[in-house]
Residue, then its C-alpha position, 0 to 999 in steps of 0.5 A: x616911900x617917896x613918889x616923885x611926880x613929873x609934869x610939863x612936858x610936851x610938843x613944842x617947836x624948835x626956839x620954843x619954851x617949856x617948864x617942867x615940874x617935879x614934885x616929892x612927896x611922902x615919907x620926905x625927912x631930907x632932901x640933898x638934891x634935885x635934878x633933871x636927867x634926860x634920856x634919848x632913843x639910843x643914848x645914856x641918861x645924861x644930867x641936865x641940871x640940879x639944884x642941891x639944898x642951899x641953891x647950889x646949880x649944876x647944869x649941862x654945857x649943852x643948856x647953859x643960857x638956855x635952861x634955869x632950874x628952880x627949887x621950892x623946899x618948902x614944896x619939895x618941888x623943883x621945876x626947870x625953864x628951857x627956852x630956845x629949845x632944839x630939836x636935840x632936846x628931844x628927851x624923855x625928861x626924869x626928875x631925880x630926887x637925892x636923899x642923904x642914903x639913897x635916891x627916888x626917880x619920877x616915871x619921866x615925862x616926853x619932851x618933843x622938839x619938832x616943827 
């Protein structure tokens, strides 16, 4: 069993900074990837970005040059900086942790960008 736990999210105003993070643990032998997804009221989870193994990034064109994600394998930890946040951020944020056979997803944590 693999728990993923997420942490970091909150109420920030709009040109504001949050760094989320995510954390695996358990029966862990082989991570592929981590990555954030986002999920608003009424819309699709959509990717935010991912990071796999070796460093490899994949972000959405939505927060390029706004969002870096990080990844600490020795922690099976990955955390992911947004700055110059905008009201459209406004998610619930999930953490998704890819195994070579299958996939873990943390609960989600709130990001809300309001003035």
């Amino acid at each position: 069993q693999v728990d993923v736990v997420e942490s970091g999210g909150g109420l920030v105003q709009p040109g504001g900074s949050l760094r989320l993070s995510c954390a695996a643990s358990g029966s862990i032998f082989s991570i592929y990837s981590m990555g954030w997804y986002r999920q608003a009221p009424g819309k699709q989870r959509e990717l935010v970005a991912s990071i796999t193994q070796s460093g490899t990034t994949n972000y959405a064109d939505s927060v390029k040059g706004r969002c870096t994600i990080s990844r600490d394998n020795a922690k099976n930890t990955v955390y992911l900086q947004m700055n110059s946040l905008k009201t459209e951020d406004t998610a619930v944020y999930y953490c998704k942790v890819t195994f070579p056979t299958r996939v873990s997803w943390g609960q989600g944590t709130q990001v809300t960008v309001s003035s």
